[in-house]
Phi, psi and omega in degrees: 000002190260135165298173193300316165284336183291317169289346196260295165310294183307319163318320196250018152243029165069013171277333145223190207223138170311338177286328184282305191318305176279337185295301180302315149320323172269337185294281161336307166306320170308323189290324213246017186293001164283007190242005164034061169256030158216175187247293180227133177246121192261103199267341167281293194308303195301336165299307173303304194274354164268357148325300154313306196284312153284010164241027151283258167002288179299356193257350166107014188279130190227161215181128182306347188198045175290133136099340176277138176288111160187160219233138173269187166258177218269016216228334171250146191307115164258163191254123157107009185224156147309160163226075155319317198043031180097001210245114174290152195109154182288147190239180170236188214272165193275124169279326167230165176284140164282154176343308207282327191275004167312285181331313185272005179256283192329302188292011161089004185305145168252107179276101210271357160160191206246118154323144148298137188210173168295158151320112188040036176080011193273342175229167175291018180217152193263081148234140238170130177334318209254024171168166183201108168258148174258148183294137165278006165257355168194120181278021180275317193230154195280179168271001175103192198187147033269325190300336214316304203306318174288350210252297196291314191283340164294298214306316198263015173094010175284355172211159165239029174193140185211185194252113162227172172254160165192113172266007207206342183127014191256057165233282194321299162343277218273343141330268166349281197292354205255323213075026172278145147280136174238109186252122176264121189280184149281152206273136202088349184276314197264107201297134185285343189331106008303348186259115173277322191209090176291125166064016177091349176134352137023264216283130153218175192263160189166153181256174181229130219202161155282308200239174180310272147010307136290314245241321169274003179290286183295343169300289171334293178311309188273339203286134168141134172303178166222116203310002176241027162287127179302354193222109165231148172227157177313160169291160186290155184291303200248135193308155183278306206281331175286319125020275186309347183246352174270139176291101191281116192337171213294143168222171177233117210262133196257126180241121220226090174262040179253141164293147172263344165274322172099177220147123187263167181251125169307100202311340199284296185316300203294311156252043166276327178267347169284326182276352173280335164288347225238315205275327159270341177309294183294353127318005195120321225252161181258121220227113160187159197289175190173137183251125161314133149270119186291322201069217176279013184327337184286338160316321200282350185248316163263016156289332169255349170285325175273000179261295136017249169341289230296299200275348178283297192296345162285350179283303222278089160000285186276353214275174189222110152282151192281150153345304190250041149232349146307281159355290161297336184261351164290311178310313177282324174293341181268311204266299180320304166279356179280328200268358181296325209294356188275310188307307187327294178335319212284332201286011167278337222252310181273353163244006153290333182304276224290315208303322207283004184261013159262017176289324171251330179250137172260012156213131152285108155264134185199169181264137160327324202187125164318285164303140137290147194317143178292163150315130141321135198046004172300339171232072144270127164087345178267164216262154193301276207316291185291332189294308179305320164321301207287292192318320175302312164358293188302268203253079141330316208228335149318313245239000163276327147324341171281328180271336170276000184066029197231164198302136156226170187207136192248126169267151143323170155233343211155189168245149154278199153343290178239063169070032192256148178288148190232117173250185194218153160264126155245101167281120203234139175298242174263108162072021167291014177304292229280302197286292172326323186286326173289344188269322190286312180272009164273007236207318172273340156328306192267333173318312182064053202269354183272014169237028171252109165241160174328154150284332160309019162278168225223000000 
């Protein structure tokens, strides 16, 4: 139950030794494989390098996450593993780590295995031939997707920090639905490497966490370019994880339920984030409503998500796809890649349009998510059309931050009724991670949400 510094700090004063740490991590998995937040769990490997890690440890070698337990998502390259990406057929073995999981080897971390995710990323629940993850507040239901599979093993304490991606709202999402922190970095802090401009500027890379605090830990740890990424950015002045400890100054917070496609809201979500607007008011902060203008911002998202798709699937050869992600890389190859370059044009236009609500507000609070978490199996079997309806539905309110390339952070906001997680967005202007993460963690102070766990923790 102890988090990623906690666990890092115990280690290096010798209170417990990384082979117990990871050992304890595959045990928990093993315990929890009914909730299938992994594809693959590396139980030889991951034991030899906590091994390692600990006569590491012992020669006095000290590294932000030696000897700590943590899990990516299937979608990124391990050297000696596959990368499916939920896409049933052979695939071939990975020769090297993608960028991220370089970053996460330097920093001394133990991978203790690959997350369950959707098919090529597409929808909001991780299920798929090669695996169905469950939420641990209710197995009933997913834990949200593409990340779900990192998302149900942080909630269930089997790991406490993992890895996802989000071209669509999938760190945030499956947050939301987890009780979890998600952080979508700005586009460029985190490298896709191999994937030089993932998903078209889409796709970023971002951790999953219980607290603020883990969640700029592992940020930390990932943040950096790779010299052939189409998107780079400088290093940050000051560490993420320092961010989380600073108390952040009077701000003025826009609070937003409109949709930029529309849509209806669960009145339980609308009001779980009116009380998070009420819970920064009495903090200090100046809280008041405001709507972003989106425009044609929906322009900016599916000419690269279906070109996107479009291009996983000519890669993969050998894969055996479900229909309706045929479907979708047919729309990207007919539609999708002639409009890219229309999408490209618009995104300086829209994020000056969208850009004009930080003239007065320095953060956007909106709910994470329309809907409660889906049903498990609720679009098994179903068709491109009614699933892509049903999902916009859902999730509404991520994924225009993805076409502006700029930070969000998915908070608890609460439970519902019948105990399901509810999340809130704090959406930030260009490279605003330092301030959200400081707002997100004066916001768990009071909250106090890492001391709710599932009953399926594990």
């Amino acid at each position: 139950m102890l988090g990623l510094r906690e666990q890092a700090v115990a280690l290096g004063r010798g209170e417990v030794s990384a082979e117990e740490l990871v050992a304890s991590a595959l045990e928990a998995a093993e315990e929890g494989c009914d909730l299938g937040a992994f594809r693959v769990v590396r139980h030889k490997a991951a034991l030899l390098e906590a091994r390692e890690a600990d006569r590491r440890l012992g020669a006095g070698e000290r590294l932000p996450l030696l000897g700590v337990p943590v899990a990516i998502k299937d979608d990124t390259d391990l050297a000696g593993e596959t990368t499916p990406f939920a896409v049933g057929g052979r695939h071939p073995v990975a020769e090297r780590d993608a960028e991220v999981v370089r970053r996460l080897r330097e920093a001394g971390a133990v991978i203790v295995g690959k997350t369950t995710t959707c098919e090529v990323g597409l929808w909001p629940f991780s299920e798929s031939s090669t695996g169905c993850a469950r939420n641990p507040w209710d197995v009933a239901r997913t834990p949200g997707g593409s990340s779900g599979g990192s998302a149900a093993a942080v909630a269930a304490g089997i790991v406490a920090g993992a890895v996802g991606s989000d071209g669509a709202g999938s760190i945030r999402i499956p947050a939301a639905w987890s009780g979890l922190v998600g952080i979508k970095p700005q586009r460029g802090r985190v490298s896709g490497y191999p994937h030089t401009d993932p998903f078209y500027g889409l796709t970023v890379y971002g951790p999953l966490a219980r607290s603020v605090g883990d969640a700029a830990l592992l940020l930390d740890v990932l943040t950096g370019s790779h010299p052939e990424d189409v998107h780079r950015l400088d290093a940050p002045v000051k560490s993420f994880e320092e961010a989380a400890r600073v108390e952040p100054q009077r701000l003025r917070v826009a609070v937003s339920f409109r949709m930029a496609l529309g849509g209806k809201l669960d009145p339980e979500i609308r009001g779980a984030v009116e009380r998070v607007a009420r819970r920064l008011t009495a903090l200090g902060h100046k809280v008041f409503p405001a709507d972003p203008d989106y425009g044609p911002v929906g322009l900016g998202l599916v000419p690269r998500g279906t070109a996107g798709v479009a291009d996983w699937v000519e890669a993969m050869e050998e894969g055996v796809f479900e229909a309706r992600t045929l479907a979708e890389a047919r729309l990207g190859r007919v539609v999708g890649r002639r409009l890219l370059p229309v999408a490209k044009w618009l995104e300086p236009r829209l994020q000056r349009r969208v850009g004009r609500i930080f003239r007065y507000a320095d953060v956007v609070l909106t709910p994470t998510t329309a809907q409660m978490p889906l049903r498990v199996g609720e679009y098994e079997g179903v068709g491109w059309r009614k699933t892509q309806g049903g999902v916009a539905a859902a999730c509404p309110y991520a994924w225009p931050w993805n076409v502006l390339g700029w930070p969000g952070v998915n908070v608890p906001a609460g439970l519902s009724k019948g105990g399901l997680p509810i999340g809130a967005q704090l959406l930030g202007h260009d490279s605003d991670e330092a301030m959200l993460i400081s707002l997100a963690a004066q916001l768990e102070a009071v909250e106090g949400w890492t001391e709710r766990w599932p009953a399926r923790s594990l």
